[in-house]
PDB file of N, CA, C and O in Angstrom:
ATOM      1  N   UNK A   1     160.007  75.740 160.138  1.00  0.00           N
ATOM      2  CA  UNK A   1     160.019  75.911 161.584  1.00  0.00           C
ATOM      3  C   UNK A   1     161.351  75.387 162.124  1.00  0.00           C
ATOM      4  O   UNK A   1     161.797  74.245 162.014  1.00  0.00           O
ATOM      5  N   UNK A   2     161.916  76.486 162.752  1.00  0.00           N
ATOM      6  CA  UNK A   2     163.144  76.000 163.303  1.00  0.00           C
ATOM      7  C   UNK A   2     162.637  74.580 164.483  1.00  0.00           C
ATOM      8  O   UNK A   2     161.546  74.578 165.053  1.00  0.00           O
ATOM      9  N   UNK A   3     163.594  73.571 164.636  1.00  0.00           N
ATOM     10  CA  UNK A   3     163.768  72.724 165.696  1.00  0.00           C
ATOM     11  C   UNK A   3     164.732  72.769 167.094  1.00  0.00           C
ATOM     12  O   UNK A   3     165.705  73.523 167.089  1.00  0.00           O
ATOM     13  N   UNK A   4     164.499  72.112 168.045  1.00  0.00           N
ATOM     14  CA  UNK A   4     164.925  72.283 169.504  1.00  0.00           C
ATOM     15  C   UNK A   4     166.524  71.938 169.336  1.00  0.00           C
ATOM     16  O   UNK A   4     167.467  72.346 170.013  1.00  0.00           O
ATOM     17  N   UNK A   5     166.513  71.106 168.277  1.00  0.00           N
ATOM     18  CA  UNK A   5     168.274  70.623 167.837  1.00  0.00           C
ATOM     19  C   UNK A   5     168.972  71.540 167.356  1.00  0.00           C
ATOM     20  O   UNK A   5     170.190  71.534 167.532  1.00  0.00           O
ATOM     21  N   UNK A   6     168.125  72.873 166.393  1.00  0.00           N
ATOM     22  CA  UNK A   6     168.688  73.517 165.889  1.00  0.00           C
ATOM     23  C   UNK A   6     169.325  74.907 166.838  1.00  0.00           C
ATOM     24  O   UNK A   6     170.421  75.465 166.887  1.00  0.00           O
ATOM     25  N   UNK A   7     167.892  75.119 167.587  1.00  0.00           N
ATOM     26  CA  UNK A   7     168.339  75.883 168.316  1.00  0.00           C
ATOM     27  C   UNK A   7     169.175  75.428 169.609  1.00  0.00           C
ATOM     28  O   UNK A   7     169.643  76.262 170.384  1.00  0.00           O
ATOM     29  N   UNK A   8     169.322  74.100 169.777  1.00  0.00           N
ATOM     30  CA  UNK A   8     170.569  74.024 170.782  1.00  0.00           C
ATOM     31  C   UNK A   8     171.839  73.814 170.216  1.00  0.00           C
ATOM     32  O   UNK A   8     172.663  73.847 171.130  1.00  0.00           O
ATOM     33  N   UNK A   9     172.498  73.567 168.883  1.00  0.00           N
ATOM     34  CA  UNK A   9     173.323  74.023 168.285  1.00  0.00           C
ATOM     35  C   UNK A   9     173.546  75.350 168.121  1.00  0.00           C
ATOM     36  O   UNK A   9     174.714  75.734 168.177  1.00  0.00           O
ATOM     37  N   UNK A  10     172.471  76.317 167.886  1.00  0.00           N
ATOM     38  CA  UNK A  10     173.053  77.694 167.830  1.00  0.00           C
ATOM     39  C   UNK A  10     173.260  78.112 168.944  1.00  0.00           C
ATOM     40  O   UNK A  10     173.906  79.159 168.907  1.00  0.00           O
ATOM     41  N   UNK A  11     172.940  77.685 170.212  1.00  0.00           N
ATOM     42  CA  UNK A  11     173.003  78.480 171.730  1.00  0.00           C
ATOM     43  C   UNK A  11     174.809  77.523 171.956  1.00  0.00           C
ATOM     44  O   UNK A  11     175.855  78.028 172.363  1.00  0.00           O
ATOM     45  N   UNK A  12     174.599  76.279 171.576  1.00  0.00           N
ATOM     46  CA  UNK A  12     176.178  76.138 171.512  1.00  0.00           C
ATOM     47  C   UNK A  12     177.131  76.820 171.022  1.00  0.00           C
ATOM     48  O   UNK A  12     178.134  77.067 171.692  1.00  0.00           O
ATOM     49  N   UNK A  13     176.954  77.302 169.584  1.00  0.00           N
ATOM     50  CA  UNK A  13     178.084  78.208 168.827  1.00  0.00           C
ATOM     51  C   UNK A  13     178.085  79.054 169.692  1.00  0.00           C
ATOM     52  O   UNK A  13     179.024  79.039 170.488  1.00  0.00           O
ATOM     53  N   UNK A  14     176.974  80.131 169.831  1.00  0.00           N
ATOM     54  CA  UNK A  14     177.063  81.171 170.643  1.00  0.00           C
ATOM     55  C   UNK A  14     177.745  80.974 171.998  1.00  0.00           C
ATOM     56  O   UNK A  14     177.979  82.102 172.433  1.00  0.00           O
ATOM     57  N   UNK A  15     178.101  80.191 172.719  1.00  0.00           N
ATOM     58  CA  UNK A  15     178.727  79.640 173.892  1.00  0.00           C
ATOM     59  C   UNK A  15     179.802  79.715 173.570  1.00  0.00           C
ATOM     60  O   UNK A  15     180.578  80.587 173.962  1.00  0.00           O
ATOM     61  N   UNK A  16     180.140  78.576 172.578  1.00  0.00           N
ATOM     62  CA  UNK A  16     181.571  78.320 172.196  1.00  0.00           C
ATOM     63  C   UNK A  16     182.791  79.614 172.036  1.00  0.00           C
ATOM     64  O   UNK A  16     183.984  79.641 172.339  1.00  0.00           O
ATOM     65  N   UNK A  17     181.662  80.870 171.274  1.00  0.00           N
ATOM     66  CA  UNK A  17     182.519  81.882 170.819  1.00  0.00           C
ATOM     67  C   UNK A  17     182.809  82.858 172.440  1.00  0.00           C
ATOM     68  O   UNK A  17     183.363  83.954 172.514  1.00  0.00           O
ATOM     69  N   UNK A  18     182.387  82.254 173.290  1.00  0.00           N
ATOM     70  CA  UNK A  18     182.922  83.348 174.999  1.00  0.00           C
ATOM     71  C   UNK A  18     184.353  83.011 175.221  1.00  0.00           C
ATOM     72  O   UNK A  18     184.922  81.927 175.094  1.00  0.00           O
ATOM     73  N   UNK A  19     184.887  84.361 175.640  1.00  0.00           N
ATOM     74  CA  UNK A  19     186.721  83.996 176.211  1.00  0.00           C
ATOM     75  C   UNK A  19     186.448  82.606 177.367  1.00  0.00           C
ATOM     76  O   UNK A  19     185.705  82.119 178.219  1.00  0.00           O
ATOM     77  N   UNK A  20     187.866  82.455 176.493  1.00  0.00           N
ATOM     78  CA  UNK A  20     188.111  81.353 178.155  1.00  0.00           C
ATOM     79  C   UNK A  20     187.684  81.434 179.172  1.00  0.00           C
ATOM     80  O   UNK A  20     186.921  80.634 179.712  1.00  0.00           O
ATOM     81  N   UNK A  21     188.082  82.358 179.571  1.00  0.00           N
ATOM     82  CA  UNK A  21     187.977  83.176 181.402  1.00  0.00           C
ATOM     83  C   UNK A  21     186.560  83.281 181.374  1.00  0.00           C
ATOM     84  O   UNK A  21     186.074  82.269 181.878  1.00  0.00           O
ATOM     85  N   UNK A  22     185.875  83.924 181.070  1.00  0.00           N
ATOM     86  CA  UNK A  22     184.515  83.769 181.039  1.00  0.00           C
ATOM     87  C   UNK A  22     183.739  82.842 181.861  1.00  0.00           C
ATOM     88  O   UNK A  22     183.744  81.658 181.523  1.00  0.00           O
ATOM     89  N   UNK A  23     182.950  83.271 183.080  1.00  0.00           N
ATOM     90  CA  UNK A  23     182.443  82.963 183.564  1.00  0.00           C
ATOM     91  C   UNK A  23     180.459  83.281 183.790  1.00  0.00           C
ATOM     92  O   UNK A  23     180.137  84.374 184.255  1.00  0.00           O
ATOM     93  N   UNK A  24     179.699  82.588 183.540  1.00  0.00           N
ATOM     94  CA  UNK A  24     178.573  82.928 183.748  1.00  0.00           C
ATOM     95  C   UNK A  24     177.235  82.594 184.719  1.00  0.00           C
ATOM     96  O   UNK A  24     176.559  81.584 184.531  1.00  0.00           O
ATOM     97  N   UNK A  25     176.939  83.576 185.787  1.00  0.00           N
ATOM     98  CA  UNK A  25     176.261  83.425 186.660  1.00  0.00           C
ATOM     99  C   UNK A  25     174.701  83.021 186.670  1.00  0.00           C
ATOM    100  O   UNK A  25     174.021  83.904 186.147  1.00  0.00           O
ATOM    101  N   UNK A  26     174.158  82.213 187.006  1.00  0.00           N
ATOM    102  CA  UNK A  26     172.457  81.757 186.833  1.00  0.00           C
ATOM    103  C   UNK A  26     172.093  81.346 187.947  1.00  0.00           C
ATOM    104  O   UNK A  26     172.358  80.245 188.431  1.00  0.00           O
ATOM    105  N   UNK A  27     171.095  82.706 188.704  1.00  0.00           N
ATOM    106  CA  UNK A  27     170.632  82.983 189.408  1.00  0.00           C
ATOM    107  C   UNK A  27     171.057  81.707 190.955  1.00  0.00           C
ATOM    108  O   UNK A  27     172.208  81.530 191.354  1.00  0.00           O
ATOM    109  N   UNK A  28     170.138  81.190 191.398  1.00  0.00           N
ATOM    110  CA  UNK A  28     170.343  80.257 192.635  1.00  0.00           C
ATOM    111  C   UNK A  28     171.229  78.888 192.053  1.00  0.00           C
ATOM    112  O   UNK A  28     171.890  78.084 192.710  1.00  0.00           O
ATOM    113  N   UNK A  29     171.014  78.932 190.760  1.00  0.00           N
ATOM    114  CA  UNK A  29     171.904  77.257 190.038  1.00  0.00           C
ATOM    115  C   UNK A  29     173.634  77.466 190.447  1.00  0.00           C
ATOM    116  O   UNK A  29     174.303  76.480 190.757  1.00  0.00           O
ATOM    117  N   UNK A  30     174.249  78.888 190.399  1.00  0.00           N
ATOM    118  CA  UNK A  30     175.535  79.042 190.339  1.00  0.00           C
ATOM    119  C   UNK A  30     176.080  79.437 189.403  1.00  0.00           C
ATOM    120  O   UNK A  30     175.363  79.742 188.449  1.00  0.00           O
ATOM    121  N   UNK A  31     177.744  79.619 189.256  1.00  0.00           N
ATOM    122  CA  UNK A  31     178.302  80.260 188.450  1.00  0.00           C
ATOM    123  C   UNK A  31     179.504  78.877 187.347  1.00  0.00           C
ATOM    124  O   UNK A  31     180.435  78.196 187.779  1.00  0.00           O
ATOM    125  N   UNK A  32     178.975  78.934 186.019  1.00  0.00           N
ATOM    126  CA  UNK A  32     179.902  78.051 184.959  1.00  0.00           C
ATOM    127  C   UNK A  32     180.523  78.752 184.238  1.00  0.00           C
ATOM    128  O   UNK A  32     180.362  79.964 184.099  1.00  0.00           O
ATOM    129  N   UNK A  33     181.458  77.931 183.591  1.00  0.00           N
ATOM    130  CA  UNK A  33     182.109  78.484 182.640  1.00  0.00           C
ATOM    131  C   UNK A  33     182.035  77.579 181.113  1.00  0.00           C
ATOM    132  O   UNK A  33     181.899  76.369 181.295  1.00  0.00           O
ATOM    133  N   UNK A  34     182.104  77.991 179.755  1.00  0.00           N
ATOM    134  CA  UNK A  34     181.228  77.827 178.791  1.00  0.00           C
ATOM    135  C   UNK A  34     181.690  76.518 178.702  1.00  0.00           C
ATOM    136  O   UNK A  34     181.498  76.203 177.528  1.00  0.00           O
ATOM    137  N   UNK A  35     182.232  75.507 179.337  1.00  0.00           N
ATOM    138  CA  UNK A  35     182.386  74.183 179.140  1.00  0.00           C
ATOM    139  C   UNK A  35     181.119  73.678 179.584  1.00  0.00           C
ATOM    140  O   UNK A  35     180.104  73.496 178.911  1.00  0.00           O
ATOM    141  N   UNK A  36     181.325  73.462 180.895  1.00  0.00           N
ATOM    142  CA  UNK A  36     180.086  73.606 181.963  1.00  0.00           C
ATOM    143  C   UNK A  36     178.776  73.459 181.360  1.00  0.00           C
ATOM    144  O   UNK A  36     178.009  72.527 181.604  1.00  0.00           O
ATOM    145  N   UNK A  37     178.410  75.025 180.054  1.00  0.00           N
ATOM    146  CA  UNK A  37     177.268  75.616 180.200  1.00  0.00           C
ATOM    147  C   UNK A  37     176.890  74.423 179.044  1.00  0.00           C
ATOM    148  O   UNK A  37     175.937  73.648 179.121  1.00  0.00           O
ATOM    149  N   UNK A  38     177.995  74.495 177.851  1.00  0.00           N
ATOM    150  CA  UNK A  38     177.712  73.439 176.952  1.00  0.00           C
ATOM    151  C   UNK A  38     177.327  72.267 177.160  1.00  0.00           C
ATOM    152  O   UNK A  38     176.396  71.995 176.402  1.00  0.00           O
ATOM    153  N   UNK A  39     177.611  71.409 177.854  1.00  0.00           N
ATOM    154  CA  UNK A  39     176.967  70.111 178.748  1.00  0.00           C
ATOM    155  C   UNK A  39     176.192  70.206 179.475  1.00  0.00           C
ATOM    156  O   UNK A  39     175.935  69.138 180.030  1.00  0.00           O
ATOM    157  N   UNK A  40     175.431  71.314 179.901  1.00  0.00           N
ATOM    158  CA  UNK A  40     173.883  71.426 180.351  1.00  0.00           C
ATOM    159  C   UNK A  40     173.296  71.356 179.056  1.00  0.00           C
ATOM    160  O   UNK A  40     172.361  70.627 178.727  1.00  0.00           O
ATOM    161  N   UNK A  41     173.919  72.176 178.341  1.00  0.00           N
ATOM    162  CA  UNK A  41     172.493  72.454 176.838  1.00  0.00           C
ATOM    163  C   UNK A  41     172.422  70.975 176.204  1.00  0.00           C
ATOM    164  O   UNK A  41     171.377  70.389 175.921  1.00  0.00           O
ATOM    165  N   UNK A  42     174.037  70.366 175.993  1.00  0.00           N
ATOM    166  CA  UNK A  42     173.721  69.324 175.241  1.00  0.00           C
ATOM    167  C   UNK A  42     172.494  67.972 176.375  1.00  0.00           C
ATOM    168  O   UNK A  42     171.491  67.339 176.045  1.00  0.00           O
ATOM    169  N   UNK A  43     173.181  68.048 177.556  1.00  0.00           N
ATOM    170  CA  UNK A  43     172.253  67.146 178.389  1.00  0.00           C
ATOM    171  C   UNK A  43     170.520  67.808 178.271  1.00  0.00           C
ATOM    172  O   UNK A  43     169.633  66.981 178.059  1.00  0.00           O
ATOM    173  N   UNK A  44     170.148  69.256 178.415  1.00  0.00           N
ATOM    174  CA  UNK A  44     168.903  69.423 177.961  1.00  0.00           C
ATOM    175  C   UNK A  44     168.665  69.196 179.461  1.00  0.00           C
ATOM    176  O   UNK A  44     167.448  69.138 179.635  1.00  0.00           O
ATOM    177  N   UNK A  45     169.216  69.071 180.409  1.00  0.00           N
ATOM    178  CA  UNK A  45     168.730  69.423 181.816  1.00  0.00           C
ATOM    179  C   UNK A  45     167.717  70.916 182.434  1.00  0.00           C
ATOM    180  O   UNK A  45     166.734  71.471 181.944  1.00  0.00           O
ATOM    181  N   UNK A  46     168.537  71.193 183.743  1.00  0.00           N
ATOM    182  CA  UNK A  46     167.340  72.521 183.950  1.00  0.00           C
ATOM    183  C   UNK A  46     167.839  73.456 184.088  1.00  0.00           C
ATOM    184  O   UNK A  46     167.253  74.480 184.438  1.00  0.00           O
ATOM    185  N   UNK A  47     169.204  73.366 183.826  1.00  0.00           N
ATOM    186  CA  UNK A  47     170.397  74.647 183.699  1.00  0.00           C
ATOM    187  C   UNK A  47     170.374  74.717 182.110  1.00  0.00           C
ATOM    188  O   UNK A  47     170.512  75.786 181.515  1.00  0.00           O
ATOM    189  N   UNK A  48     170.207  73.607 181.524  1.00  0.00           N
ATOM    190  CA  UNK A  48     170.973  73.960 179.978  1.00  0.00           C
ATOM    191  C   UNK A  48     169.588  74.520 179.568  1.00  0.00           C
ATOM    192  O   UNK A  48     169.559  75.660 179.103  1.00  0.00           O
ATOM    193  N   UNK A  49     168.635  73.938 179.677  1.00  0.00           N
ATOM    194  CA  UNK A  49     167.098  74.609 180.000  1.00  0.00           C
ATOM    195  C   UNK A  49     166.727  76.412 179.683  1.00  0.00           C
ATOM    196  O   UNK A  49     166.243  77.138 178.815  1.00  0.00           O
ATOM    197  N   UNK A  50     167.396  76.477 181.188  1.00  0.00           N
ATOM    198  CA  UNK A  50     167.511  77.797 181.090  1.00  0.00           C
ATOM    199  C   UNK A  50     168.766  78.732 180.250  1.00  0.00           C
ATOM    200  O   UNK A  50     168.864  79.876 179.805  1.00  0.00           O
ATOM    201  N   UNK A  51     169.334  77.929 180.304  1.00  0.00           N
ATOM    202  CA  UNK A  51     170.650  78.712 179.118  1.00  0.00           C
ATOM    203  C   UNK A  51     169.751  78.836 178.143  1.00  0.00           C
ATOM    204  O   UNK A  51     169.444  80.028 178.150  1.00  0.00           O
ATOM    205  N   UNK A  52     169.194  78.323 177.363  1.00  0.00           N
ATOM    206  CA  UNK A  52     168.732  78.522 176.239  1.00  0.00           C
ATOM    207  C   UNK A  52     167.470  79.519 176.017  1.00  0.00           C
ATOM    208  O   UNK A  52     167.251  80.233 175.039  1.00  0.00           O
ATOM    209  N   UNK A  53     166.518  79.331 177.484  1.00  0.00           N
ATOM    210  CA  UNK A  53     166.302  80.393 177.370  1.00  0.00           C
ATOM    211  C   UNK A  53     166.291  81.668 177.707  1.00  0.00           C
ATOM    212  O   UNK A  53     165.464  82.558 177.505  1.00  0.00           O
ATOM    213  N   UNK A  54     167.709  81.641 178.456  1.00  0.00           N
ATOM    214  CA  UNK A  54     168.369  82.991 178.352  1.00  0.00           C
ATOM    215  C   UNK A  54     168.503  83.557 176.742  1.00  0.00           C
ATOM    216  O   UNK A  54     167.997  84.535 176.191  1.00  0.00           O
ATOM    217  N   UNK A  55     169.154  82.798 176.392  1.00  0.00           N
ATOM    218  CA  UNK A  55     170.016  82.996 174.815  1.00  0.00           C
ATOM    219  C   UNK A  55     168.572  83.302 173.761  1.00  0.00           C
ATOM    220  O   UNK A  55     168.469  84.347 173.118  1.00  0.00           O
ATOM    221  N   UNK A  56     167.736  82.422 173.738  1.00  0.00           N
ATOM    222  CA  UNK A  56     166.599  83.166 173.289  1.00  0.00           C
ATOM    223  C   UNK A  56     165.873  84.282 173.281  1.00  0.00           C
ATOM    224  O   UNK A  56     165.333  84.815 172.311  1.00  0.00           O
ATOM    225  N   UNK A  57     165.878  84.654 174.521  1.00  0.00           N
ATOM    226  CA  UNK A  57     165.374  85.878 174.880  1.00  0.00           C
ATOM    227  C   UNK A  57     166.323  87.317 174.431  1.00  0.00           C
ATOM    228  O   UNK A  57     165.878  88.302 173.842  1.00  0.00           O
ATOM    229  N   UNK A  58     167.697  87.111 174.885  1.00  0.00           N
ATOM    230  CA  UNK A  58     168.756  87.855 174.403  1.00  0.00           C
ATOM    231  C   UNK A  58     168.532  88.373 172.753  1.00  0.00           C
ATOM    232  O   UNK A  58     168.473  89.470 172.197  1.00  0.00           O
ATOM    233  N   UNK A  59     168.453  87.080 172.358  1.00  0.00           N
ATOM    234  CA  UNK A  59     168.322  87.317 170.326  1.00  0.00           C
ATOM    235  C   UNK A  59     166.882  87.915 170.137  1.00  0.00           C
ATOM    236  O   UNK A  59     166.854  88.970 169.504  1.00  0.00           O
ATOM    237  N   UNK A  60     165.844  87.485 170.520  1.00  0.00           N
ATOM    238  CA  UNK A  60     164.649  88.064 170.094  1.00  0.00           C
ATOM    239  C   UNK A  60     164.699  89.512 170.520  1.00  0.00           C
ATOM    240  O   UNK A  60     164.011  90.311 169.884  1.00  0.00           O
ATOM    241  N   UNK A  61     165.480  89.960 171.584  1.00  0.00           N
ATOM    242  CA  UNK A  61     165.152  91.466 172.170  1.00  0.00           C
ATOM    243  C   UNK A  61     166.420  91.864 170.978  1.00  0.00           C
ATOM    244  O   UNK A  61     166.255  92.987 170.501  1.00  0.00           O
ATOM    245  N   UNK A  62     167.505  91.193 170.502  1.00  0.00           N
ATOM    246  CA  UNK A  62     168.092  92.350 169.502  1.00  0.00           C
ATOM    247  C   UNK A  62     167.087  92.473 168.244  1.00  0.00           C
ATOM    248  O   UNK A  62     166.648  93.514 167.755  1.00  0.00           O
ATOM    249  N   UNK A  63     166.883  91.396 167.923  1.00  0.00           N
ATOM    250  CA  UNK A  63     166.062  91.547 166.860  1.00  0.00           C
ATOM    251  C   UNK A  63     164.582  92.506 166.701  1.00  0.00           C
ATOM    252  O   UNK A  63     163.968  92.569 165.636  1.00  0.00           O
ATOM    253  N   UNK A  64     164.201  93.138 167.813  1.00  0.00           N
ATOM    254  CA  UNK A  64     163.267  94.016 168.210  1.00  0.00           C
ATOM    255  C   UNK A  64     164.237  95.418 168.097  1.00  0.00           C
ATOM    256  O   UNK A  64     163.681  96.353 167.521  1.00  0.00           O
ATOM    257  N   UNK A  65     165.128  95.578 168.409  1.00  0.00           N
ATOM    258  CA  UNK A  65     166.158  96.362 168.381  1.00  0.00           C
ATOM    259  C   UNK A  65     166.772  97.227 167.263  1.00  0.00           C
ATOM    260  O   UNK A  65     167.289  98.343 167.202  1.00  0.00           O
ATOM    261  N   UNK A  66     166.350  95.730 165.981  1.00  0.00           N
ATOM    262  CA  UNK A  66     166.886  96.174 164.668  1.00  0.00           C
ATOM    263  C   UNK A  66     165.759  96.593 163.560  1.00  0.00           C
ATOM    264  O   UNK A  66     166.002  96.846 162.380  1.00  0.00           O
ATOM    265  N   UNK A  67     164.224  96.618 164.308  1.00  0.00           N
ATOM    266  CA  UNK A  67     163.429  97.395 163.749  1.00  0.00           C
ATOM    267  C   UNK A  67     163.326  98.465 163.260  1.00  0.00           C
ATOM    268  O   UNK A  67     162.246  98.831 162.797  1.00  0.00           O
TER     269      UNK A  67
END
């Protein structure tokens, strides 16, 4: 069984690899950029919260995809 550490390391890589410029919008919270987004996930607040499960949702729908 994957763990909450593991998967907030992989929603980090996946962060890490966005251009610089890159900016990303979440809903009423506002708009970061992947520095930003990384220090929500690592804090585990209610933005990094939802980053992750953005990023979750994203991977499970490709993986439905590659059926």
């Amino acid at each position: 069984m994957i763990t909450e550490d593991e998967i907030n390391k992989l929603v980090i890589a996946r962060i890490s690899s966005m251009p610089e410029n890159m900016k990303i919008s979440i809903g009423n919270y506002g708009t970061f950029d992947k520095y930003q987004l990384i220090e929500n996930v690592k804090k585990r607040d209610e933005i990094g919260k939802k980053v992750v499960e953005i990023q979750l949702f994203y991977l499970r729908s490709m993986k439905g995809m590659l059926k």
